[in-house]
Each structure stands twice: as C-alpha cells, then as structure tokens.
C-alpha positions in Angstrom: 62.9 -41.6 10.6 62.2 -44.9 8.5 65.4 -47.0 7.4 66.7 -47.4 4.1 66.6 -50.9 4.0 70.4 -51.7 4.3 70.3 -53.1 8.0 71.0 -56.6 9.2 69.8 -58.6 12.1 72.7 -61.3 12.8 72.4 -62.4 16.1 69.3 -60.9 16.7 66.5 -63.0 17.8 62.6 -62.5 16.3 59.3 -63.4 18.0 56.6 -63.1 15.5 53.1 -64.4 16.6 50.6 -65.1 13.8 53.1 -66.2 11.5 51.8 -68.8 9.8 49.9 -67.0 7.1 49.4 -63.0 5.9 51.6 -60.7 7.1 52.9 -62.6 10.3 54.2 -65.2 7.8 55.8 -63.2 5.3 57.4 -60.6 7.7 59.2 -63.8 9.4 60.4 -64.7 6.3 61.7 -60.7 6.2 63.6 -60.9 9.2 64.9 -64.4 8.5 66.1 -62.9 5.5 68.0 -60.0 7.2 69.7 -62.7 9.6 67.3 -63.1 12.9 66.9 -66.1 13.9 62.9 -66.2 14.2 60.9 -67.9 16.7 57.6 -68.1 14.9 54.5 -68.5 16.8 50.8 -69.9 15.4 48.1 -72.1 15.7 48.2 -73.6 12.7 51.0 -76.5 12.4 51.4 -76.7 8.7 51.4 -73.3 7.7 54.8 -73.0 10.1 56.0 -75.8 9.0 55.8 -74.2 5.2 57.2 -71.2 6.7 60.2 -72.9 8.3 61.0 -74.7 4.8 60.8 -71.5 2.9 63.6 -70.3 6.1 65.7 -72.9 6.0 65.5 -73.2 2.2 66.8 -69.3 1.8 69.4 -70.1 4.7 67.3 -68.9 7.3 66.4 -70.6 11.0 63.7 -70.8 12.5 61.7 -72.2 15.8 58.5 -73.2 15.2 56.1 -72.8 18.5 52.4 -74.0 17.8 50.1 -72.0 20.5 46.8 -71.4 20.8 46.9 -67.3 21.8 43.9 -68.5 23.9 45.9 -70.1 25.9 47.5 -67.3 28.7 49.1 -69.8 30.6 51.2 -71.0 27.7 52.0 -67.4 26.6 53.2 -66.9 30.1 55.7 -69.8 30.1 57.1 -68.2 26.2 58.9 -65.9 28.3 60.5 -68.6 30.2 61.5 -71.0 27.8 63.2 -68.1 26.1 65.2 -66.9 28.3 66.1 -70.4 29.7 67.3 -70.6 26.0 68.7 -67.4 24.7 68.7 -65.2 27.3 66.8 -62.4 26.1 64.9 -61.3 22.6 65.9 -58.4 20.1 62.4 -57.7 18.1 58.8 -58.5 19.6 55.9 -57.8 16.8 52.4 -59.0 18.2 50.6 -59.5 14.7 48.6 -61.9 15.8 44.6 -61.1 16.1 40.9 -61.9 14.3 38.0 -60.0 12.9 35.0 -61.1 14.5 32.2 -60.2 13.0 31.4 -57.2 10.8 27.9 -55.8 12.4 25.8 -54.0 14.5 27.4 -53.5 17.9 24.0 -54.5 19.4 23.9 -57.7 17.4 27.5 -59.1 18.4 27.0 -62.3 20.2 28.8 -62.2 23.7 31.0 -65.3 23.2 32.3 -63.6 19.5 33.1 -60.3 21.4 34.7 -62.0 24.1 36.7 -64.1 22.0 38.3 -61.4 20.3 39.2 -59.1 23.2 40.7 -62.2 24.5 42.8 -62.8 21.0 43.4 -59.1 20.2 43.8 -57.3 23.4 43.7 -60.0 26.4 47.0 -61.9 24.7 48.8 -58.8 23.7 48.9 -57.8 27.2 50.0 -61.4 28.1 53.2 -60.9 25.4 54.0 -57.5 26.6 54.2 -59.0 30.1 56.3 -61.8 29.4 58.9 -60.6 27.0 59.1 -56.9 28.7 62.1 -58.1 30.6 63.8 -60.2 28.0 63.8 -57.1 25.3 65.2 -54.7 27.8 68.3 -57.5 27.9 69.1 -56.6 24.3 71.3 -53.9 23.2 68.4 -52.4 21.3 64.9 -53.9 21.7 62.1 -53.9 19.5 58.2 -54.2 19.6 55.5 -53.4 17.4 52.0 -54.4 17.8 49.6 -54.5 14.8 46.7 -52.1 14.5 44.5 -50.7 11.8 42.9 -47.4 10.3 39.9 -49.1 12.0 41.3 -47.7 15.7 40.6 -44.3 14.0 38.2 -44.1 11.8 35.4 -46.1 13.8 33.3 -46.7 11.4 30.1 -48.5 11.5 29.7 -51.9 12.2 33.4 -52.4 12.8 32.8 -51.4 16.8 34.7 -54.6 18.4 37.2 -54.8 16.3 37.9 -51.5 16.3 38.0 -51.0 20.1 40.5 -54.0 20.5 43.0 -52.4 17.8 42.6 -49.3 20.0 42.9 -50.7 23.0 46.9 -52.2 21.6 47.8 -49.1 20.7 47.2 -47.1 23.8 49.1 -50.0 26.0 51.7 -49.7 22.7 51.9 -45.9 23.8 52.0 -46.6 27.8 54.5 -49.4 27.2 56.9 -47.0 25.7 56.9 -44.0 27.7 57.2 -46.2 31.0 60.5 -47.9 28.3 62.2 -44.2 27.6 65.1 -44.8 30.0 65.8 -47.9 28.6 67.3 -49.4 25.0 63.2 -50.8 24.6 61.7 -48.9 21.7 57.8 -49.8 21.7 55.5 -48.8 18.0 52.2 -49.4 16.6 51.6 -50.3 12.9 48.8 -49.7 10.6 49.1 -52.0 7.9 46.5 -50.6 5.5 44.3 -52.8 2.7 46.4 -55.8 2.4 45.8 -58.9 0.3 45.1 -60.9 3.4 41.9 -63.6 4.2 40.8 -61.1 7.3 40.5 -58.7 4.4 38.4 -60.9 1.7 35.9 -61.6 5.2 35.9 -58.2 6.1 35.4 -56.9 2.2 34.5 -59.7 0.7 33.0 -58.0 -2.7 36.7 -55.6 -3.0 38.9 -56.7 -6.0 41.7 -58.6 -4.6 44.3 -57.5 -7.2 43.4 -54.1 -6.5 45.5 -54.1 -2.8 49.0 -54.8 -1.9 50.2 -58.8 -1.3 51.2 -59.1 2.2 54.9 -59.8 1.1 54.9 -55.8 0.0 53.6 -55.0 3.2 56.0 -56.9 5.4 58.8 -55.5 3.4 57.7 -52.0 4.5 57.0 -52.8 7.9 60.6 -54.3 8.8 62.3 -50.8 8.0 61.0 -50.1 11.1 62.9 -52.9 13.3 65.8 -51.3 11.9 68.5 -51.5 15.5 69.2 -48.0 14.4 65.8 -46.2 14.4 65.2 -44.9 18.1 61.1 -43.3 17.9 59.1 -45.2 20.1 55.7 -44.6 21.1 54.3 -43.9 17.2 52.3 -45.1 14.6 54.0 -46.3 11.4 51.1 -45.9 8.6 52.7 -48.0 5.6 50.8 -46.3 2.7 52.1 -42.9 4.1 55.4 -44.5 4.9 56.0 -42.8 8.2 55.8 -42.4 11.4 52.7 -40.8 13.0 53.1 -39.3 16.5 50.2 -39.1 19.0 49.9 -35.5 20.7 50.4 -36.7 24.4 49.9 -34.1 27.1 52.2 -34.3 29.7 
C-alpha cells in the first residue's frame, strides 16, 4: 500500500542523514513540510545551513548536526544525544552514501573500496544500532535506507557500489523481520535516475533534463513514511510506485 499523500507528521521527529544536497536535502524539506521536526545530518555546513533557511522560512524546524559519517564514534553518541533530548525518534531514512569509482573491480584502489563500505554499509549499521531503540519508543516507527537498481542488476563496473547497496538492503530485510512484534516498520528504497551529482559522475554524458529533479523524487518517497502504512521489510521502486516484496523462505 503507498499513501495518498494526505498524512501529517506533527510531533513526529525526522533523522535524515545526507541532507545537505540531492535527495537527503529535499526529502527534509518534505517532512518539514508535513510537520516533523527534522534533525538533519551532513558533512557539509552550508548546504544545512541553506536547508534549515528554506525550513524555517516555510515554517518548518530544524536541527542541524554536521558529522562526518566516517566518524562511528560520533554516530554512536546521535543516539544519545537524542534521546537525552526527545526521548525517542518517529522516522529514520539513512540516505546518506557515495559512488566510488565506476570501474573494473580488479582496478579499485583498496583505500576507495574501503571508504565506501565504510560510508555506505559500515555507517548504516552504526545508525541502525543507535536509533533501533529510540524508534521502537514511538507509536509508529519508521526507517528506510537508500538503495539502487544497481543492488540488482550488477552490472559491470558498478561491483563496489553495488555490493554496499546490497549489503543495506539485506540488514534492511533482517532489521525488520527481527522488528515484526513491534510498532518499527523497516523499508528499502530504490530511487531510480534522479537529477543528482552521484548521477552526472556516474553518467556523466546522460542528458540531465532527461531524469527526474530530486524534489520529484523525495515527494514520492515520503508516501511511504506515512504513520499509517504498516509493510515492512520491502522495496519501494519509485518509477513503479510500489512496493516490491522479496520471496523469503522461512
């Protein structure tokens, strides 16, 4: 089931890493929009600080926590510092991650292949672990990690970034089934094509005007944060607009 757009988020509270450009950015925005208060976490100082005027401007709110996702430590005291705050968070969505390089597996340089495990997988695993608890304190918790048609398809050349985009969606999968007797609904995303920089560096001789903005993405993807929609353990594809399930043995 995908929602038709009417919900509202007052009083919820919104933890969106990567949200100082591309989707990360303009899905916070979303949710601001629909009443969460959004705790917005990115490396990159100004682009939150252009976020949190664009918030507060539309009569949003915002907190604005510059981290380096390289930095496990500091994603394990997020966990702390929210609770010490609010208690417990409503939505999780771990969109967060980087391309590395599009080659020849064999031709990947260690410290490139390490780095994005760490980014991608490594710090995924670090969020999962620290806001676990707080989203089971909410009356209807919500995570979804970002992953990509490249987790299927695994096409040439795209072998690292594939594999780390894989590797979120099978914790995505485990998260949720060991979450079923609880309010915690856990979902992967697949974005698809989107007017994003990690797509011009990735593509870089596709037509830009040819693929969606990253605002009509994020639109799409927050009708799945909807309080109301219980799946859990799926795929949302946004150019199907649904949810895909996974054929799990038992």
């Amino acid at each position: 089931m995908i929602s038709d757009g009417s919900f509202r988020l007052d009083g919820k509270l919104a933890l969106v890493t990567g949200a100082s450009r591309g989707i990360g950015y303009f899905l916070s925005k979303e949710l601001a929009a629909r009443g969460a208060h959004v705790i917005a976490v990115a490396r990159t100082v100004g682009g939150l600080e252009e976020l949190d005027d664009e918030i507060t401007a539309a009569g949003g709110s915002a907190t604005l926590v510059p981290l380096d996702l390289t930095d496990m430590p500091a994603i394990d005291r997020l966990g702390g510092s929210i609770y010490e705050r609010w208690g417990k968070l409503d939505i999780l969505v771990a969109n967060a991650g980087v391309l590395g390089t599009i080659s020849p597996i064999g031709h990947v340089e260690a410290k490139v292949f390490d780095k994005l495990m760490n980014i991608n997988v490594s710090s995924v695993w670090r969020l999962i672990r620290t806001t676990d608890p707080l989203l089971k304190l909410s009356d209807a918790g919500r995570a979804l990690l970002l992953s990509s048609g490249a987790a299927h398809s695994a096409r040439a050349y795209w072998g690292p970034y594939a594999a780390s985009k894989a590797a979120v969606e099978v914790m995505g999968r485990s998260w949720a089934d060991e979450a079923r007797q609880t309010k915690l609904r856990v979902n992967s995303v697949n974005p698809g094509a989107t007017r994003t920089a990690m797509r011009a560096q990735a593509v870089p001789g596709e037509d830009p005007e040819t693929l969606p903005t990253p605002a009509e993405v994020a639109a799409k993807i927050a009708l799945i944060l909807d309080p109301k929609i219980d799946d859990t353990g799926k795929l949302y594809d946004v150019r199907a607009g649904k949810l895909l399930g996974y054929n799990n043995p038992s």
